[in-house]
C-alpha positions as CSV (number, residue, x, y, z in Angstrom):
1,X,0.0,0.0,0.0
2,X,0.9,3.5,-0.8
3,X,2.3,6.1,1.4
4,X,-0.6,8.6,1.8
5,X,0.2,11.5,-0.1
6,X,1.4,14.8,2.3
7,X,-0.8,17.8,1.5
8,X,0.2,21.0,-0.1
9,X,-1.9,24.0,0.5
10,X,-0.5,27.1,-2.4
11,X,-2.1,30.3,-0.7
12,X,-2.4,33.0,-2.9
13,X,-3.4,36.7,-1.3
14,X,-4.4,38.4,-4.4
15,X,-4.9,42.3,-4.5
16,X,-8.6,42.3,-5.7
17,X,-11.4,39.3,-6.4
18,X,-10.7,39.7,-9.7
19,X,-6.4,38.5,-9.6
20,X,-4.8,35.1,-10.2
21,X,-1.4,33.8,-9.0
22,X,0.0,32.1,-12.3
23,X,3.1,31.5,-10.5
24,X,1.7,28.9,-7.8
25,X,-0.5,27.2,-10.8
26,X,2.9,27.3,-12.1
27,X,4.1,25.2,-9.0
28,X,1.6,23.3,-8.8
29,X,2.3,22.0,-12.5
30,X,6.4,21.6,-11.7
31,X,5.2,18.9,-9.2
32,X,2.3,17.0,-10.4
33,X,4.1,13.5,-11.0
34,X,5.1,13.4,-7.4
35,X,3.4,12.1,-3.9
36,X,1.5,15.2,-2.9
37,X,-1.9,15.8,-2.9
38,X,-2.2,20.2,-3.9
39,X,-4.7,22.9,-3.3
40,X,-5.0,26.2,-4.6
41,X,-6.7,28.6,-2.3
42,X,-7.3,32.6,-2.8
43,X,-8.0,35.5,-0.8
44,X,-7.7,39.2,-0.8
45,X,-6.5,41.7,0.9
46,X,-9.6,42.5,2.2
47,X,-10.3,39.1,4.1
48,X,-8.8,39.4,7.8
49,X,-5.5,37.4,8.6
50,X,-7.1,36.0,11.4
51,X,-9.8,34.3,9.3
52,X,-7.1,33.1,7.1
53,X,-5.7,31.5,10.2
54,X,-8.5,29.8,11.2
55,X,-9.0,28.3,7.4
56,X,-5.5,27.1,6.9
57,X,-5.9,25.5,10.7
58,X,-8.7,23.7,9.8
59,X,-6.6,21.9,6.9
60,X,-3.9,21.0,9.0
61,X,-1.5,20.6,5.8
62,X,2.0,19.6,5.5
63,X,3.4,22.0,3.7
64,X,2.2,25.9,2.7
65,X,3.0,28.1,0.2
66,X,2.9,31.9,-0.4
67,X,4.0,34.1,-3.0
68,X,5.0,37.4,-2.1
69,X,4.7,40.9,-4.1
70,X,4.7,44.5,-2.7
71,X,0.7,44.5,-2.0
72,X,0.9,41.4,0.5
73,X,4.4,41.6,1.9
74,X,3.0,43.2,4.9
75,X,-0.2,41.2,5.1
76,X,2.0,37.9,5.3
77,X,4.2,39.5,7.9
78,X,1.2,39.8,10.0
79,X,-0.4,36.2,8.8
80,X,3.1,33.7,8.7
81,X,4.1,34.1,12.2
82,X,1.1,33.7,13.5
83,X,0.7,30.5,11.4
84,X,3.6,29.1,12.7
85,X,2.2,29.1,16.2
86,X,-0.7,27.4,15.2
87,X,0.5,25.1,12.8
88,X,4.3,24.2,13.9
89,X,4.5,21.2,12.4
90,X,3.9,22.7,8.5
91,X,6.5,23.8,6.7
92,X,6.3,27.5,5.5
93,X,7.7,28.1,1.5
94,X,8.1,31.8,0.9
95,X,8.7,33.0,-2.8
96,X,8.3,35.8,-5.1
97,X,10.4,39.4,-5.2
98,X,9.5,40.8,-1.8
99,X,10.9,37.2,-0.5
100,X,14.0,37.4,-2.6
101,X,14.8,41.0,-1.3
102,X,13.9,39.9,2.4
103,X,15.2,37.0,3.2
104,X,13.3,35.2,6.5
105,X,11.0,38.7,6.9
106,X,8.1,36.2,7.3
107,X,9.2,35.0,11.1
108,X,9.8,31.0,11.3
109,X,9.6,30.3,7.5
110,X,11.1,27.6,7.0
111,X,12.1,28.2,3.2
112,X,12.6,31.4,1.1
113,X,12.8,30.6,-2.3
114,X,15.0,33.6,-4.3
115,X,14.3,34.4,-8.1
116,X,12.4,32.5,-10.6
117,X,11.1,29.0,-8.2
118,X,10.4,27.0,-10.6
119,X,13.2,24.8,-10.4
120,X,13.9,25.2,-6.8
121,X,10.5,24.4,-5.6
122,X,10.6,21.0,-8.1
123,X,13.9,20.4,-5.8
124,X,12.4,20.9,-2.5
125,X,9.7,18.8,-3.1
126,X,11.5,16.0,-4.6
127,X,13.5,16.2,-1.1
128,X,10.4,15.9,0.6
129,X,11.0,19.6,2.1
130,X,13.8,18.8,4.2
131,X,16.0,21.9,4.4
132,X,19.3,19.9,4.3
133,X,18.7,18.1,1.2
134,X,18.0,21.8,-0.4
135,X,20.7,23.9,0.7
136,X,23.2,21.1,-0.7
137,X,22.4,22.0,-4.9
138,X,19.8,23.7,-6.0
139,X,19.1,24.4,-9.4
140,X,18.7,28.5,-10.3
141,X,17.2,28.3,-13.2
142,X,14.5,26.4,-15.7
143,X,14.2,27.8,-19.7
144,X,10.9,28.7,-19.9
145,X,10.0,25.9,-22.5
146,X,10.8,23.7,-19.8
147,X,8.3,25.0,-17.5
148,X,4.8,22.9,-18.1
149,X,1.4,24.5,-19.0
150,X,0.1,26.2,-15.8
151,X,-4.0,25.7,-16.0
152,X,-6.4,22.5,-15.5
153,X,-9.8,22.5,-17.2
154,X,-11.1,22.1,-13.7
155,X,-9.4,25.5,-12.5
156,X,-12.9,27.0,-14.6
157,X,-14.6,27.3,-11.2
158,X,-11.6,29.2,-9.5
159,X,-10.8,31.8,-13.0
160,X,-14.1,32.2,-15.1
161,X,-14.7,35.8,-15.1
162,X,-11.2,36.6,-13.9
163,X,-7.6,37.8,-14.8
164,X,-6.2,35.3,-15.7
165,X,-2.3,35.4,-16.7
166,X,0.0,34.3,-19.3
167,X,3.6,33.9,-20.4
168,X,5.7,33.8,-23.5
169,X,8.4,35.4,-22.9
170,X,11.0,35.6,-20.4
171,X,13.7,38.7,-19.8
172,X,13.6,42.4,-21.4
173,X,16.5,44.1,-23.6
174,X,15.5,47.2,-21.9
175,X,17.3,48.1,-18.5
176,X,14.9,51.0,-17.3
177,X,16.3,51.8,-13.9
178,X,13.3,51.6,-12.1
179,X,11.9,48.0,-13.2
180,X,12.7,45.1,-11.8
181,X,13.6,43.7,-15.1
182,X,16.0,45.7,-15.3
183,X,18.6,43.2,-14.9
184,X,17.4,40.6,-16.6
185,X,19.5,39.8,-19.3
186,X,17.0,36.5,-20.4
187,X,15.5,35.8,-23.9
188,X,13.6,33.1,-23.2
189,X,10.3,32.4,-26.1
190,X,8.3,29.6,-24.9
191,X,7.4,29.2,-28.5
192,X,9.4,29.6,-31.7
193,X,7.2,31.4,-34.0
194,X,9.1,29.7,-36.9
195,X,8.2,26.0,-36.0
196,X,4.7,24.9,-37.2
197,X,5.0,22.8,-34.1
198,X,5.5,25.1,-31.2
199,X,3.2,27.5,-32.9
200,X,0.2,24.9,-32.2
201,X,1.2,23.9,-29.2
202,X,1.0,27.9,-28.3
203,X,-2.8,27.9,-30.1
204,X,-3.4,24.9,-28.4
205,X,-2.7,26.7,-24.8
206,X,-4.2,29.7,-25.6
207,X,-7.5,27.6,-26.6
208,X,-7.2,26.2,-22.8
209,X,-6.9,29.2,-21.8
210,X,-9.7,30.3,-23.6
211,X,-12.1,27.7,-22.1
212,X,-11.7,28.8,-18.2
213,X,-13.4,32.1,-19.8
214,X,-11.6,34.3,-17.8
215,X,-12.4,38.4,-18.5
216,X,-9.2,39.0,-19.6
217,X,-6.3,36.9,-20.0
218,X,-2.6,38.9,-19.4
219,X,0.6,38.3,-21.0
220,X,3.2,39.3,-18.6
221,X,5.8,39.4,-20.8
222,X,7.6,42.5,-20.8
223,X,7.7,44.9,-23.8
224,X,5.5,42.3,-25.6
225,X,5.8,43.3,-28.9
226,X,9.9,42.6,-28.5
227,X,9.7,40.0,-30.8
228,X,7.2,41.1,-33.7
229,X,7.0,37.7,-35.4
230,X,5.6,36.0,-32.6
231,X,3.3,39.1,-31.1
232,X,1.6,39.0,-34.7
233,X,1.1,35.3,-34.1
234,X,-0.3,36.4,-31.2
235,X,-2.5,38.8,-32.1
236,X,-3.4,37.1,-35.3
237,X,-5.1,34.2,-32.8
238,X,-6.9,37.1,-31.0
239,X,-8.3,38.4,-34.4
240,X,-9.7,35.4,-36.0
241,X,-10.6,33.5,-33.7
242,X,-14.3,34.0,-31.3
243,X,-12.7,35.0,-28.0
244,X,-15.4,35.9,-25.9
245,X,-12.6,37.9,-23.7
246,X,-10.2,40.6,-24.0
247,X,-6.5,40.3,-24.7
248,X,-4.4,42.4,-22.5
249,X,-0.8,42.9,-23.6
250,X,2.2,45.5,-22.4
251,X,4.1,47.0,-25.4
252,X,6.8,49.2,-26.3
253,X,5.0,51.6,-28.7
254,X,8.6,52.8,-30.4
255,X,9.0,49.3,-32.1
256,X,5.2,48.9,-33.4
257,X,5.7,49.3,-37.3
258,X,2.9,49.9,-40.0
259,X,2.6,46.2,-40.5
260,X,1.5,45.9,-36.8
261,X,-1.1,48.6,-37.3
262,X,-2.5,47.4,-40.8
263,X,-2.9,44.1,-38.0
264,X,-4.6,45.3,-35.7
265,X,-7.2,47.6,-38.0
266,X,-8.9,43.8,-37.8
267,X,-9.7,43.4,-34.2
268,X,-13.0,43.7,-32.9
269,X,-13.8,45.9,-30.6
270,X,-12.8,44.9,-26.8
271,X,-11.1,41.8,-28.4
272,X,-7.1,43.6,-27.7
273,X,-5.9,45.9,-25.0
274,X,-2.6,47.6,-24.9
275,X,-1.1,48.7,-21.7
276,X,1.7,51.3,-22.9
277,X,4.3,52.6,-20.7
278,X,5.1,56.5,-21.9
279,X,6.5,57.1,-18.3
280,X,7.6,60.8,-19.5
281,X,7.5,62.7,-23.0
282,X,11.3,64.2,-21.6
283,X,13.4,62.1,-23.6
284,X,16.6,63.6,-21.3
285,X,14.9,62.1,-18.2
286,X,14.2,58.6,-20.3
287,X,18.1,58.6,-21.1
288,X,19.1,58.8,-17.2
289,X,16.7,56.2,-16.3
290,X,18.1,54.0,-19.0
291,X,15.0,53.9,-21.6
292,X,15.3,54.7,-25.0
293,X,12.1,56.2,-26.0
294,X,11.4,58.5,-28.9
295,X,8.2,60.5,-27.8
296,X,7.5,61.6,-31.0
297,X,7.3,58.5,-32.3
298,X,5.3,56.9,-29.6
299,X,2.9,60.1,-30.0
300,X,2.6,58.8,-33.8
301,X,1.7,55.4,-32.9
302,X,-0.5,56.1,-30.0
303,X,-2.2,58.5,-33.2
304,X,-2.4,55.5,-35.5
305,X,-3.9,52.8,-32.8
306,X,-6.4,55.9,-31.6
307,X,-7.9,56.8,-35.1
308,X,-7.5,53.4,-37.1
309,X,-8.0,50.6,-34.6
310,X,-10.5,49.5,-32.0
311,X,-7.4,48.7,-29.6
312,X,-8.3,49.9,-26.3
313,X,-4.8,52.2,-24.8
314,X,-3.8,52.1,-21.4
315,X,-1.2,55.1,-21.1
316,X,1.1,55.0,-18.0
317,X,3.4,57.9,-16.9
318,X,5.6,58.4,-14.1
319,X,6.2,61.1,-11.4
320,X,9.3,61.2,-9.5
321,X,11.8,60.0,-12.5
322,X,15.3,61.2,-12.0
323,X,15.6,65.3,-13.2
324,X,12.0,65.5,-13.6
325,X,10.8,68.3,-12.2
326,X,6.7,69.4,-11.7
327,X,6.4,71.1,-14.7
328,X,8.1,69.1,-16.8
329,X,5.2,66.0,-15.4
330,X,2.8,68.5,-16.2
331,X,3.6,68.8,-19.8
332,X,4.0,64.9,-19.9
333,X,0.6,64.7,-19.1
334,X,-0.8,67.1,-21.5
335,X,1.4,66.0,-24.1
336,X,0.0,61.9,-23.5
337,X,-4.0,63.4,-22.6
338,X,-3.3,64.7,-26.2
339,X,-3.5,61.8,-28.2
340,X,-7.0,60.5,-26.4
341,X,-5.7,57.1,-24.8
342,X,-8.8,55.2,-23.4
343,X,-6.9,55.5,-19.8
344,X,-4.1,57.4,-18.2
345,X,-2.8,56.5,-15.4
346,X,-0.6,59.1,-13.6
347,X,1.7,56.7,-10.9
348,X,4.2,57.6,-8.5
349,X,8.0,56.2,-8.7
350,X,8.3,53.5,-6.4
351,X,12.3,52.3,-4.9
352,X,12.3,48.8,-5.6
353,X,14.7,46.9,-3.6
354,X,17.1,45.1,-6.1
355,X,16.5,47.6,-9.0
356,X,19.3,50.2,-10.1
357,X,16.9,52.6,-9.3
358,X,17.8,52.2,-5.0
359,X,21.7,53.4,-5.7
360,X,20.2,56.5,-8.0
361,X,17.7,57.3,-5.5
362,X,20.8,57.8,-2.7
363,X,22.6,59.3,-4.8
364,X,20.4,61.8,-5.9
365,X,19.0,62.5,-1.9
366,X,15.2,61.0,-2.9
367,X,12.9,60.3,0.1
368,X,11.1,57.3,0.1
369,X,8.7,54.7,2.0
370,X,10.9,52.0,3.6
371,X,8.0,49.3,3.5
372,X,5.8,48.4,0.5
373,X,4.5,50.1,-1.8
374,X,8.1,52.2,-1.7
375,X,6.6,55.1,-2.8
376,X,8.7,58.0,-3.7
377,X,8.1,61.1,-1.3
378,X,10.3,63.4,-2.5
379,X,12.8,63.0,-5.7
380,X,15.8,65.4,-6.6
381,X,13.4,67.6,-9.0
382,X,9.9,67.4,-7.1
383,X,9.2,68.4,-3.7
384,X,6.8,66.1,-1.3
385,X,4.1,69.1,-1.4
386,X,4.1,69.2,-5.2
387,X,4.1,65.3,-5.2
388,X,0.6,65.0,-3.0
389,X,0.0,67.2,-5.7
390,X,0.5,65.3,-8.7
391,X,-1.3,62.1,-6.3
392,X,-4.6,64.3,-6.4
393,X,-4.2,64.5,-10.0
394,X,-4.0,61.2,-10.6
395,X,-7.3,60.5,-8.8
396,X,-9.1,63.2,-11.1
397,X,-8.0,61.0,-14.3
398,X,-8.9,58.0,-12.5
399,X,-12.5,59.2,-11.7
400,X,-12.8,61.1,-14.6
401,X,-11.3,60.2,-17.5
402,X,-10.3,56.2,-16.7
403,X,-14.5,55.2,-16.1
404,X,-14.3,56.2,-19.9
405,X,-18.1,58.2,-19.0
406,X,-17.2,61.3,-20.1
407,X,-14.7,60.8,-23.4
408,X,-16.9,63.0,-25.7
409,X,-16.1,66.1,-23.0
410,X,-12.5,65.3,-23.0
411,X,-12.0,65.1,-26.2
412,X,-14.1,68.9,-26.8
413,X,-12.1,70.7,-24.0
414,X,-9.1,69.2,-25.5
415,X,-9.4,70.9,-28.5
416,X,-8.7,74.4,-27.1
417,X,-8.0,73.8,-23.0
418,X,-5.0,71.7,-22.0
419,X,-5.5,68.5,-19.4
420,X,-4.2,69.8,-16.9
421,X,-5.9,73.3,-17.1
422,X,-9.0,70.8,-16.6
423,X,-8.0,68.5,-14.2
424,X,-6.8,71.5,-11.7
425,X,-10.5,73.5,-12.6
426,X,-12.1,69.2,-11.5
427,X,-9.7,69.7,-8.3
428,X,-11.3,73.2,-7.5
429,X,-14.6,72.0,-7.6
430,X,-14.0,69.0,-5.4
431,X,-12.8,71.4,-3.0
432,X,-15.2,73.6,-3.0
433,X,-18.1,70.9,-2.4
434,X,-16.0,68.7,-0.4
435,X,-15.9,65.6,-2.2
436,X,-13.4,63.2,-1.8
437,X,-11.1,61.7,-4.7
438,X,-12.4,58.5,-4.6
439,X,-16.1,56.6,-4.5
440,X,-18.2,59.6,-5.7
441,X,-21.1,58.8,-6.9
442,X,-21.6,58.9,-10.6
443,X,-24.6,61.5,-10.7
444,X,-22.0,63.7,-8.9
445,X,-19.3,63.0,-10.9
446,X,-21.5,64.2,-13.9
447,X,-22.8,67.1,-12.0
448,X,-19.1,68.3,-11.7
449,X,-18.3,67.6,-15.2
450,X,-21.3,69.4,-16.5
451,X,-20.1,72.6,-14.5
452,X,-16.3,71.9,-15.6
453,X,-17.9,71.7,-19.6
454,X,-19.7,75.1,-19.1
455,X,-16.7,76.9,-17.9
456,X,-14.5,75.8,-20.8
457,X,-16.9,75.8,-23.7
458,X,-20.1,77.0,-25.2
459,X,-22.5,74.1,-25.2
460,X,-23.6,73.0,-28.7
């Protein structure tokens, strides 16, 4: 008879309901052929630690697993401890990049797993988590070909209607200071897009994928579009094929070409999304921060997608980049607002531990959080009053423009007012009634914007 199989609880504390954790399905996959029976179970952020507690307890597992990212390093600081109390026996596995940068943050974990897990994690296991057997070789690293398919058909219940993540690509060519990519000098394709082979073995994943009906499905990849062959592959799939969801994908707009556009002219309407990272229109800040971006080109692009494609634009810029002063932010933002992207998001710098960006920040005398999210305070160029500032600002876009409810009013004030004349006039009247920045009602929200329309032009 069979040893009964010891029991592996993965533990994923998401940000919202609507998150996955691809990297514990990944885990999950690296060990399927061995003697442990796994579970997958989620929470957020806003469930209480304590009732976490009591759940895990209940199971009474052998072994539990956590991945850890900057919105639930401090949530498993307050849970893992207390775990360990309760549930001495189990051994604790701590991964991810808040783990790698910590160490044992988490109390009495008994393992910290440091950079891509994959491989590591297939070693522990096969040692039966015995801490001996894994400090004596370890492997670093697994190609990501190597690294099996991360979903089950039955995983449906857990990610219908969610976000649910992919990978095809592994490292980034760009070394932007602030990015945690930024020293990862892989070029890892799951799939070569010149093998008829691998190209339907990628269909055939992405069909999987398709069939948990999740409401969008991710590709982490960085720079997607780094390798256009494949991304057209990619998109191609997207196009022809009924995909009930929406494709969400993070490019570099400087490398899209006319090809790529004449593409994407073909996809339906909230078939493709593009999250594109502008950061700043200052090509002298991009060039300290170790992008190479050409905002007039971007600007062109960003042009093209906006008037000849249903592509839905998610525009990201960033306050607190090296030189960057207020102003200079403020143009940034008028400059993006300009070519009508379907959202804009106006983030704050963070300090991430292990990114080039920590030794720049001392250098340069920034202020910053010590604990997650490592927000930047106050840079060299921008002053912690004028970064609350540009914080309020960002709300305004994300009540404003972001809900997409008022793009016809943008895009008329736009045509003689700049964005930031508009969003400081939206500021004024929040201030004046006392509204907050966040959860306003949407009959006030169009009360304000109404008011905001008169005072910049002559209703039709």
């Amino acid at each position: 008879m069979s040893k009964e199989k010891l029991q592996i609880l993965m533990v994923a504390i998401n940000s919202s309901w609507s998150q996955s954790n691809l990297a514990l399905y990944y885990l999950r996959e690296m060990i399927r052929d061995l003697h442990y029976e796994v579970h997958l179970l989620t929470w957020t952020l806003k469930d209480q630690p304590l009732d976490i507690l009591h759940a895990l307890y209940a199971q009474n597992p052998d072994v539990i697993c956590f991945s850890a990212y900057i919105w639930n390093r401090i949530f498993l600081q307050q849970l893992v401890p207390d775990l360990k109390k309760m549930l001495p026996q189990s051994k604790i596995v701590v991964g991810g990049p808040e783990a790698s940068n910590f160490g044992n943050a988490f109390g009495e974990t008994d393992f910290v797993i440091s950079g891509a897990g994959e491989a590591a994690f297939r070693a522990l296991a096969e040692s039966g988590f015995s801490r001996k057997e894994l400090e004596a070789d370890v492997p670093k690293h697994l190609p990501l070909k190597q690294i099996p398919f991360p979903y089950r058909a039955e995983d449906k219940s857990t990610l219908q209607g969610k976000l649910v993540y992919y990978e095809c690509y592994r490292g980034c060519p760009y070394h932007c200071a602030y990015c945690l990519s930024a020293s990862d000098d892989r070029n890892e394709l799951r799939f070569d897009p010149d093998k008829p082979n691998e190209v339907q073995k990628l269909y055939a994943e992405l069909d999987a994928i398709k069939q948990l009906e999740p409401k969008t499905i991710k590709f982490v990849d960085r720079s997607f579009n780094i390798h256009s062959k494949l991304a057209r592959l990619i998109w191609s799939y997207f196009i022809e094929t009924d995909c009930p969801c929406e494709a969400h994908f993070e490019i570099y707009p400087d490398l899209l070409t006319e090809a790529d556009i004449a593409l994407l002219e073909k996809a339906p309407e909230c078939r493709i999304r593009f999250e594109i990272g502008v950061q700043t229109t200052n090509s002298a800040v991009s060039e300290i921060c170790g992008r190479s971006s050409n905002w007039e080109k971007a600007k062109a692009v960003l042009n093209e997608l906006k008037s000849r494609t249903k592509v839905r634009i998610h525009a990201d810029l960033i306050a607190g980049l090296p030189s960057e002063d207020f102003a200079s932010v403020l143009r940034s933002v008028n400059e993006l607002c300009a070519t009508h992207p379907d959202a804009v998001q106006l983030g704050t710098l963070k300090i991430l531990p292990g990114t080039p960006m920590v030794e720049i920040a001392r250098l340069r005398a920034y202020l910053w959080q010590d604990s997650p999210p490592y927000q930047c305070l106050a840079s060299d160029a921008i002053s912690f009053e004028q970064m609350c500032t540009l914080e309020r600002m960002a709300r305004v876009l994300n009540l404003y423009w972001n809900k997409e409810e008022f793009a016809t009013e943008w895009q008329v004030m736009l045509q003689n007012h700049l964005a930031t004349e508009i969003i400081f006039a939206i500021l004024d009247v929040h201030s004046r009634l006392g509204y907050e920045l966040h959860s306003l009602a949407k009959s006030k929200r169009a009360a304000v914007m109404a008011e905001i329309y008169d005072r910049f032009c002559v209703r039709l």
